[in-house]
C-alpha positions as CSV (number, residue, x, y, z in Angstrom):
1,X,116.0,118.0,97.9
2,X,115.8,116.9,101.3
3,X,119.2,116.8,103.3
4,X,120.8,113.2,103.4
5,X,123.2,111.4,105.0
6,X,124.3,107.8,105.3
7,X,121.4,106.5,107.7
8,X,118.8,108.4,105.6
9,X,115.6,106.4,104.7
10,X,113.3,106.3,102.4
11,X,109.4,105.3,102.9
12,X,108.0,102.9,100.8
13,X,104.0,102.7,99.9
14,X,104.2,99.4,102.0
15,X,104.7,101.6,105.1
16,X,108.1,100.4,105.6
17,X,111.5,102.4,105.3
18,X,114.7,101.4,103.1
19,X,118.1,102.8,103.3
20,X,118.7,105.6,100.6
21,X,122.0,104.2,100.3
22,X,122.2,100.4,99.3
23,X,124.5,99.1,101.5
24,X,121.6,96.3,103.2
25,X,121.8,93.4,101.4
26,X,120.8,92.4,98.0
27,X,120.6,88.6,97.5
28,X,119.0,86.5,95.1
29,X,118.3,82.8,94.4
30,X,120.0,82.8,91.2
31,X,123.2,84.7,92.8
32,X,123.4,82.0,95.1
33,X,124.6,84.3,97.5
34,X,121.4,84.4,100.4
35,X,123.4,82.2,103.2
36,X,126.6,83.4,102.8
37,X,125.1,87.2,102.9
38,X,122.7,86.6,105.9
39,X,125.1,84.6,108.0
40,X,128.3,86.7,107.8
41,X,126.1,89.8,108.7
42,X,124.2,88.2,111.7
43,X,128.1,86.8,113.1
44,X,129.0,90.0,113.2
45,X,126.5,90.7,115.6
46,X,124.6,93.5,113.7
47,X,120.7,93.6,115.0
48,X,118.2,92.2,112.8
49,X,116.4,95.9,112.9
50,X,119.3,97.3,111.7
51,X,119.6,94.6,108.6
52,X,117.8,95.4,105.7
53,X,117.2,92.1,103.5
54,X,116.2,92.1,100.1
55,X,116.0,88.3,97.9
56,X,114.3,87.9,94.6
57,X,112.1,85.1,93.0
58,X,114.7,84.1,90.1
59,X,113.4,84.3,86.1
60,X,113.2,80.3,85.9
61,X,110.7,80.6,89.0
62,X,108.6,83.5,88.2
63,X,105.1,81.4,88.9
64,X,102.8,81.3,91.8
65,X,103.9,78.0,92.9
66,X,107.9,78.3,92.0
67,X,107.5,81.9,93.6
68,X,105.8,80.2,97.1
69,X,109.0,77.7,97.2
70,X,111.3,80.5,96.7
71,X,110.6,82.6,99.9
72,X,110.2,80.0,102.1
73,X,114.0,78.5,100.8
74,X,115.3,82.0,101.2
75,X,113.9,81.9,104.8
76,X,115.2,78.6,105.5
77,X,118.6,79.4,103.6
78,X,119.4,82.6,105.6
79,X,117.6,81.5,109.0
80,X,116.0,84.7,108.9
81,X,112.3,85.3,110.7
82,X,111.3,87.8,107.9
83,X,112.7,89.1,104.8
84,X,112.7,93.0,104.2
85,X,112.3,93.1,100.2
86,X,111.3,90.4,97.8
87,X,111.3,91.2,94.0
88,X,110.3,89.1,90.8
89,X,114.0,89.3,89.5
90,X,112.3,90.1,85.4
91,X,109.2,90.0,83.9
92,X,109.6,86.3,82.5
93,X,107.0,83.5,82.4
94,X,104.4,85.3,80.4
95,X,101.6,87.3,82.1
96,X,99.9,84.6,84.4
97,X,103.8,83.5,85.6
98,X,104.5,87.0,86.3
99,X,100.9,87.6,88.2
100,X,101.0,84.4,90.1
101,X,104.2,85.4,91.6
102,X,103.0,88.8,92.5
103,X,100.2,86.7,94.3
104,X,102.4,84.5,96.1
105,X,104.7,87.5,97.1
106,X,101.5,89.2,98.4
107,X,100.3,85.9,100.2
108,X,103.7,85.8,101.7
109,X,103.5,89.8,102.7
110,X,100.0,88.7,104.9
111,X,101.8,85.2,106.2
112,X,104.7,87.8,107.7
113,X,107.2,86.5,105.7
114,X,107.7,89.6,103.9
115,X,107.6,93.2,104.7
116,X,107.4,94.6,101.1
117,X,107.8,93.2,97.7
118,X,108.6,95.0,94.0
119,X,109.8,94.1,90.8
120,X,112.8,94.4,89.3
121,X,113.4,95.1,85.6
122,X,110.0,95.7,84.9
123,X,109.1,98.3,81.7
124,X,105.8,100.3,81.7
125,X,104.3,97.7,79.4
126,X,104.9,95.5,82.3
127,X,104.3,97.8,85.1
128,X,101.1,98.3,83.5
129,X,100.2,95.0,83.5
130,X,100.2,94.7,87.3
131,X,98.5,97.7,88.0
132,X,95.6,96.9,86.4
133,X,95.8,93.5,88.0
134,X,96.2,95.0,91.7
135,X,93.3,97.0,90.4
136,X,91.1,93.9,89.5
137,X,92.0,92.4,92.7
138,X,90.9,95.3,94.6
139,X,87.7,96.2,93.0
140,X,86.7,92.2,94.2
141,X,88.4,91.6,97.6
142,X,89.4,95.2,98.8
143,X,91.9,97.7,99.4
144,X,95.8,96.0,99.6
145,X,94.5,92.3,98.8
146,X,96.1,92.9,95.5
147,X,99.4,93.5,97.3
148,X,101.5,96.8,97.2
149,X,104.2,97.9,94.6
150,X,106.7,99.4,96.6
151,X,109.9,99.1,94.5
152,X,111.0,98.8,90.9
153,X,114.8,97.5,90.4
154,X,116.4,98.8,87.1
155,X,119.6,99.4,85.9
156,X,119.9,103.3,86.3
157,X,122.3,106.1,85.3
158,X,123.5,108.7,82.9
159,X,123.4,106.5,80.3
160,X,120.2,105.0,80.6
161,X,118.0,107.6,82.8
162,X,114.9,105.5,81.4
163,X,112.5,108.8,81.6
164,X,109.8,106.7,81.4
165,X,109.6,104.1,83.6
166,X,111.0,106.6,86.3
167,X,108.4,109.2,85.3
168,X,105.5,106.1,86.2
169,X,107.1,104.8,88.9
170,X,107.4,108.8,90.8
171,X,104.0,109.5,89.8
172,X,102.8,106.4,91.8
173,X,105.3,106.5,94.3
174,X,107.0,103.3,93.5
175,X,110.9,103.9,94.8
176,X,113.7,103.0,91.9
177,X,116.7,100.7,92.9
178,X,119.5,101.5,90.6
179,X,121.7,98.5,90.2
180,X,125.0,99.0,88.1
181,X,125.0,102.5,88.9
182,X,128.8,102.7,88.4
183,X,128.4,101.5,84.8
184,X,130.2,98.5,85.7
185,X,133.2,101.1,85.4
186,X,132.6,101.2,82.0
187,X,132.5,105.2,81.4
188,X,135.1,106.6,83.9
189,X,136.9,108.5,81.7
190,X,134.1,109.9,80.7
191,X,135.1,113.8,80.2
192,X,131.5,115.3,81.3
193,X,132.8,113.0,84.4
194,X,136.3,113.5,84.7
195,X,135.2,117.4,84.8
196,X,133.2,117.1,87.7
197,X,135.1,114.9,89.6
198,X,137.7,117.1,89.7
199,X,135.3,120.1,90.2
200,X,134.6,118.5,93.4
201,X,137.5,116.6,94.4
202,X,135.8,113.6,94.3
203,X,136.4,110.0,92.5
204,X,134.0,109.8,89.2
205,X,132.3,107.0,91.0
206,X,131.4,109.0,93.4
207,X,129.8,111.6,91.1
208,X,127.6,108.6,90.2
209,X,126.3,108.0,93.2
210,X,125.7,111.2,93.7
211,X,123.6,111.6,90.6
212,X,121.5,108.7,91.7
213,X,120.7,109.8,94.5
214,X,120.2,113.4,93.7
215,X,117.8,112.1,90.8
216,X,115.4,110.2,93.9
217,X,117.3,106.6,93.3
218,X,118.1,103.8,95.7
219,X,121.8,103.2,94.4
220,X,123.2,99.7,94.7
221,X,127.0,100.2,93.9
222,X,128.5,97.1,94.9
223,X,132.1,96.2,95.7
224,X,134.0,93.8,97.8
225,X,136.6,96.1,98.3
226,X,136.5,97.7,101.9
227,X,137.9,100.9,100.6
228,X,135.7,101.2,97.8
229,X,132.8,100.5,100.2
230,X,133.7,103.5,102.0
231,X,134.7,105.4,99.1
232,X,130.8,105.3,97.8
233,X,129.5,106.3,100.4
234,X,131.5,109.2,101.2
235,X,129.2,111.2,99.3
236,X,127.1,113.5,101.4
237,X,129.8,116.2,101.7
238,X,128.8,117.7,98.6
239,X,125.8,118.2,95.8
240,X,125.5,118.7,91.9
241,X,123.9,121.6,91.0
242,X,121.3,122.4,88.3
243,X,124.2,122.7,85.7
244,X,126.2,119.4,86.9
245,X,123.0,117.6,86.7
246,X,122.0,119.1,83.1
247,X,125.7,118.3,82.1
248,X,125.2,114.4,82.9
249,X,122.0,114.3,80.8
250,X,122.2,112.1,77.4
251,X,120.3,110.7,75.2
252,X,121.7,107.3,75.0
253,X,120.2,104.2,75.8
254,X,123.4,101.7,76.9
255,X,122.6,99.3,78.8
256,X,126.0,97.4,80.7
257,X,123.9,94.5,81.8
258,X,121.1,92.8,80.8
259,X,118.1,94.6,79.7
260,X,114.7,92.3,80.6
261,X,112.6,95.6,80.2
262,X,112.3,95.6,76.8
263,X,110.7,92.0,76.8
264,X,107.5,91.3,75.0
265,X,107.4,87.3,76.7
């Protein structure tokens, strides 16, 4: 794989780039966090093309009109002139809630009020859904009016590799956010872990984030914790090989959060 390092990026299909590392912001209506996020970043006097923004329309709004209401609120809310990333937060609402979002998240990508948009949770039942309504949309009104799928968000890592919906998102080039890459802490004692991280001198959290991004991920560890911050992303000083990787393969499916893939709404 290509050489990273922590200001490495990532091309989407929309054309735009996304840290490989997610240490940008990611807010949501439902996390009620889009304010506080936007505002303590822009008082600290970092440049807007520096600030990678990423909201999501929450699963109570996933609808064309609720989905309209929630971008321009998260503009309003954050005082921003554009937002980076916008994702339907799970595939809720049944099929025409989840396809009128995508519209209006399309319709707000050619206002300019969005970069790029995704999904997030979304299985291959569901990722196959939108595909062949992008398609529909295109064979009537043209190439990109049926927006682009840049990004897929899904809980990712050793314990839930999810072959499949990586192995459709890689072979369209849709880029994976793994959120809960740490396993919400859950497995750190984990011996296959525990090996490696002192292999490597290196915390087992560490060897996570590793993983994800040696697998092609966008990892979202997330922390409060200054030190911890730092911690994950002192990672580039060091790479799994064939063997380490191979060692962290499993066949379980354990999900630590929720698990919206799997729905048949």
């Amino acid at each position: 794989m290509a050489k990273l390092d922590v200001w490495s990026k990532y091309r989407m299909n929309s054309g735009h780039e996304i840290p490989v590392l997610g240490f940008g912001v990611d807010s949501a209506t439902v996390y009620r966090n889009e304010s506080s996020s936007a505002a303590g970043i822009l008082r600290a006097g970092v440049p807007r093309s520096e600030l990678f923004f990423t909201s999501k329309v929450p699963p109570r709004s996933v609808n064309y009109k609720d989905a309209k209401a929630c971008v321009d609120e998260s503009l309003r809310k954050t005082g921003l002139d554009y937002i980076d990333l916008y994702l339907i937060h799970a595939p809720y609402g049944g099929k025409s809630g989840r396809l009128g979002a995508w519209k209006a998240l399309t319709e707000a990508v050619e206002e300019g009020k969005v970069k790029s948009i995704g999904v997030s949770n979304y299985g291959v039942h569901h990722l196959d859904e939108l595909e062949e309504h992008i398609k529909n949309i295109e064979e009537k009104e043209g190439t990109g009016k049926g927006g682009v799928l840049s990004i897929n968000q899904v809980e990712l890592h050793p314990w839930l590799a999810r072959g499949d919906i990586v192995q459709w998102c890689e072979k369209r080039g849709v880029l994976l956010e793994a959120y809960s890459p740490l396993v919400r802490a859950q497995r750190m004692n984990d011996s296959r872990l525990v090996s490696l991280s002192k292999k490597y001198n290196k915390t087992p959290a560490q060897i996570l984030v590793r993983w994800s991004l040696q697998m092609g991920f966008v990892p979202l560890p997330k922390s409060i914790t200054h030190s911890r911050i730092e911690e994950n992303a002192n990672v580039y000083d060091f790479e799994l090989n064939a063997e380490d990787m191979k060692q962290l393969e499993t066949s379980e499916y354990s999900p630590c959060a929720w698990d919206p893939t799997t729905s048949r709404d």
